[in-house]
Legacy VTK file of the C-alpha trace (Angstrom):
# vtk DataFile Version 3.0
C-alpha trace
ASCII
DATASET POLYDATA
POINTS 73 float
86.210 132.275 47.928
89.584 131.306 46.870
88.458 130.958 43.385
87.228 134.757 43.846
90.252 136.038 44.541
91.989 134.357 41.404
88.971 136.062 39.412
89.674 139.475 40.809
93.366 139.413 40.015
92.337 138.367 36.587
89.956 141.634 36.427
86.955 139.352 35.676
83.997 141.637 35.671
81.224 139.150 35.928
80.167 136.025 37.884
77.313 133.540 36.501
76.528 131.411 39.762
73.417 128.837 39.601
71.252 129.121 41.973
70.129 125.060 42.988
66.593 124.415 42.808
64.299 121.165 43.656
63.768 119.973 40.272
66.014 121.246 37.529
64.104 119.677 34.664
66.451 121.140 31.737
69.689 119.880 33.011
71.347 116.715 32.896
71.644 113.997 35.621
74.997 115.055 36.476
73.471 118.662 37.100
70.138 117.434 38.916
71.896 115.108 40.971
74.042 117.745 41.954
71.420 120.194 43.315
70.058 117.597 44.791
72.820 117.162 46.935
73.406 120.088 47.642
69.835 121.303 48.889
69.950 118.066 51.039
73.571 118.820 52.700
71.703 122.061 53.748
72.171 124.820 51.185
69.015 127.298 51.516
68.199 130.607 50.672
69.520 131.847 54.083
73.074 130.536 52.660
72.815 131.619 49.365
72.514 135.684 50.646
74.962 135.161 53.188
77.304 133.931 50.343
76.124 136.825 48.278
76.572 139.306 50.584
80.174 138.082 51.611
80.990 138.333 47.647
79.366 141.567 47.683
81.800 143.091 50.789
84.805 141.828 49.773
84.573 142.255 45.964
81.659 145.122 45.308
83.018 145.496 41.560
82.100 142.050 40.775
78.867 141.745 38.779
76.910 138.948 39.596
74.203 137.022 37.318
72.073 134.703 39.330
70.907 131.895 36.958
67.713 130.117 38.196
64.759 128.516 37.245
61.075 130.626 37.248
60.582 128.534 40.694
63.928 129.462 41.895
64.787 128.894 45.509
LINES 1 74
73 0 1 2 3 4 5 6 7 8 9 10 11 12 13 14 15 16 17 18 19 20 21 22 23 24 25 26 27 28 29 30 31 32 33 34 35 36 37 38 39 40 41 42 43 44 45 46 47 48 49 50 51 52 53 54 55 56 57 58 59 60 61 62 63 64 65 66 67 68 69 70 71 72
């Protein structure tokens, strides 16, 4: 959230977080090693609307893109 905070004093208007999937086919093996990782150290859906909620309280002027693939989480 730190990062966040340096965005809001910057009046950023928009965030672009990807959303990690199973197999992300189009993206590199730095990228699909990655979300691998990541879904395996636990991140779920559950974790990804508790972090989007938490962004959504604290900074509800910040625009958020979710970037995913069709089969998302």
């Amino acid at each position: 959230m730190e990062y966040l905070e340096i965005f809001h004093d910057f009046e950023v208007d928009y965030l672009e977080l990807g959303e990690t999937v199973e197999n992300p086919y189009m993206d590199e093996t730095i990228i699909y090693e990655t979300h691998r990782s990541v879904i395996s150290n636990g991140f779920n859906e559950e974790v990804l609307i508790e972090i989007l909620n938490e962004i959504n309280i604290s900074y509800p002027n910040l625009k958020v893109i979710l970037m995913t693939y069709e089969e998302g989480m």
